[in-house]
C-alpha positions in Angstrom: -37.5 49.7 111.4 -34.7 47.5 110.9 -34.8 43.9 112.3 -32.7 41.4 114.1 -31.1 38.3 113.4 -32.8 36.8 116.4 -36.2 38.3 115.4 -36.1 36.5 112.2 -35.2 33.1 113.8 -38.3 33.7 115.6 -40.0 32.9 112.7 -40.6 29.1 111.8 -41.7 29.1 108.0 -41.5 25.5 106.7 -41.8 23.6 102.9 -45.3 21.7 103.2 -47.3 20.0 100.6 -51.4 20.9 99.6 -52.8 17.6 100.4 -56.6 19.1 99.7 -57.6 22.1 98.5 -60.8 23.3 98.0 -63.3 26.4 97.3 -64.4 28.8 100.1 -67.3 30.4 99.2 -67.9 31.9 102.6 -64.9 33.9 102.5 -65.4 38.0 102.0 -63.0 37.8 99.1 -62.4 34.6 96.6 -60.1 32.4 98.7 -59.6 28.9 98.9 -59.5 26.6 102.2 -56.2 24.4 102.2 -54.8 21.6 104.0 -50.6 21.6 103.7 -48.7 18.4 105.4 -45.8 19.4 107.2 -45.4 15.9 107.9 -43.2 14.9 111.3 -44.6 16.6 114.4 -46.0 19.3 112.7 -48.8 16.9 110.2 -51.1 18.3 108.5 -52.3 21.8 109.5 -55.8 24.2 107.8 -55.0 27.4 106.2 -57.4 30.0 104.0 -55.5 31.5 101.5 -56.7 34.4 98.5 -55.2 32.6 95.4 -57.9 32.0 93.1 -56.5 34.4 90.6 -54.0 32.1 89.2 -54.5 28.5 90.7 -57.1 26.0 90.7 -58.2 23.5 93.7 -56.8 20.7 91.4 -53.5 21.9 90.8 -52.6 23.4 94.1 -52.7 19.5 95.3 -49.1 18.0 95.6 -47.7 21.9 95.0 -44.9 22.7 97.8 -45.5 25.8 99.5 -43.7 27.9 102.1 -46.1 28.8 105.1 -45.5 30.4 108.7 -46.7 27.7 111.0 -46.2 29.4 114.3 -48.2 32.2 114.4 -51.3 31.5 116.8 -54.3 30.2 114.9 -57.0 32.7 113.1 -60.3 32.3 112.9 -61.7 33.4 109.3 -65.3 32.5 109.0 -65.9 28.8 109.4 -62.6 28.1 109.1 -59.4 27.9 111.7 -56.4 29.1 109.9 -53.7 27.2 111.4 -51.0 28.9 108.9 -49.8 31.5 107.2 -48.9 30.5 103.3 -46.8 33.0 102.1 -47.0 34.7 98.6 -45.8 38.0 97.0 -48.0 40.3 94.5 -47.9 40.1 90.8 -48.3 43.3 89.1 -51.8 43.2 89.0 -51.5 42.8 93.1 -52.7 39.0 92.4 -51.1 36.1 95.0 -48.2 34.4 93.7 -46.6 31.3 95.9 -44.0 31.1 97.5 -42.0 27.5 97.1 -38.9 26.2 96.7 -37.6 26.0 93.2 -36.9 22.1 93.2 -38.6 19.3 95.4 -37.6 19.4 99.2 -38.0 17.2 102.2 -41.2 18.5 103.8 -40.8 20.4 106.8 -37.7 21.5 106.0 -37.4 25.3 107.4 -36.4 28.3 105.7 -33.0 29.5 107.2 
């Protein structure tokens, strides 16, 4: 399927920063429960994310990531996932982030 122009500007995926991160023990697989500051209208906004393979709580704080933040929000256990943080597979299929490879505004979106 090949897509358009316009269906990719449909898409809002903006820099944010983890402001708290923590462990989610209720989730079916290891995940963590994020919050990631958008800052300007956006703020702050939830997300769950399956990274536990090669971050820790502690060091995801601060870390830029990039994160769909207009998809409509998913409930995933206890949580409400307000986001979509966005990573590719490492070879062992493990999360990577995505972020940008020097310091950005937040809420700056990808284009």
């Amino acid at each position: 399927m090949t897509a358009s122009f316009d269906d990719f500007m449909k898409l809002d995926i903006r820099v944010g920063k983890i402001t708290r991160a923590e462990p989610f023990p209720e989730a079916r697989k290891p995940a963590y429960k994020l919050w990631v500051d958008f800052g300007g209208d956006l703020g702050e906004k939830r997300s769950s994310a399956q990274i536990t393979a090669h971050y820790t709580p502690e060091e995801l704080v601060g870390r830029q990531v990039m994160a769909v933040v207009n998809f409509p929000p998913r409930q995933i256990g206890p949580v409400k996932s307000e986001v979509l943080v966005l990573g590719v597979p490492d070879a062992a299929g493990e999360v990577v982030l995505i972020s940008p490879g020097q310091e950005v505004p937040t809420g700056g979106r990808l284009f």
